[in-house]
C-alpha positions, 0 to 999 in steps of 0.5 A: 915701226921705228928702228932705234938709231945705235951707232957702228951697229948697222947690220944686214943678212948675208949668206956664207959660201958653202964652198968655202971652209968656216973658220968657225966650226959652228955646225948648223951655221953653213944652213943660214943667212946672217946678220953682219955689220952693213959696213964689212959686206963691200970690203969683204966683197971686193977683197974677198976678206973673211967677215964676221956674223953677229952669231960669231960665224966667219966665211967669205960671202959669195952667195944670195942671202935671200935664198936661205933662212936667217940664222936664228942665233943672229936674228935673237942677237939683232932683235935684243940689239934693237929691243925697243 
């Protein structure tokens, strides 16, 4: 399967620290891994700014995303995103 190139819309999962308060009070969104852009996840961990889901949830990251089930709010935006 070939993923269709879109420029500045790289995107990867990455799980929210639920130790630290959202700036976004979305409710179920502390429960998931999200979608965000490949290129804030290195500037967010290094300077520990706040980064921005596709589904519109800000947290800093600090967990394993891989241990948590993928918001579906980001993968239905991730999946029109990439509709072939």
């Amino acid at each position: 399967m070939t993923t269709p190139i879109m420029p500045d819309i790289n995107t990867d999962v990455i799980v929210e620290d639920r130790t630290t308060p959202a700036t976004n009070d979305g409710g179920d969104h502390e429960r998931f891994a999200h979608y965000v852009k490949s290129k804030e996840i290195l500037p967010s961990a290094v300077e520990g700014t706040p980064i921005e889901a596709l589904c519109g949830k800000k947290w800093v990251p600090t967990r394993d995303p891989t241990r948590y089930p993928v918001c579906p709010e980001c993968k239905e935006i991730y999946e029109t995103l990439f509709k072939g």
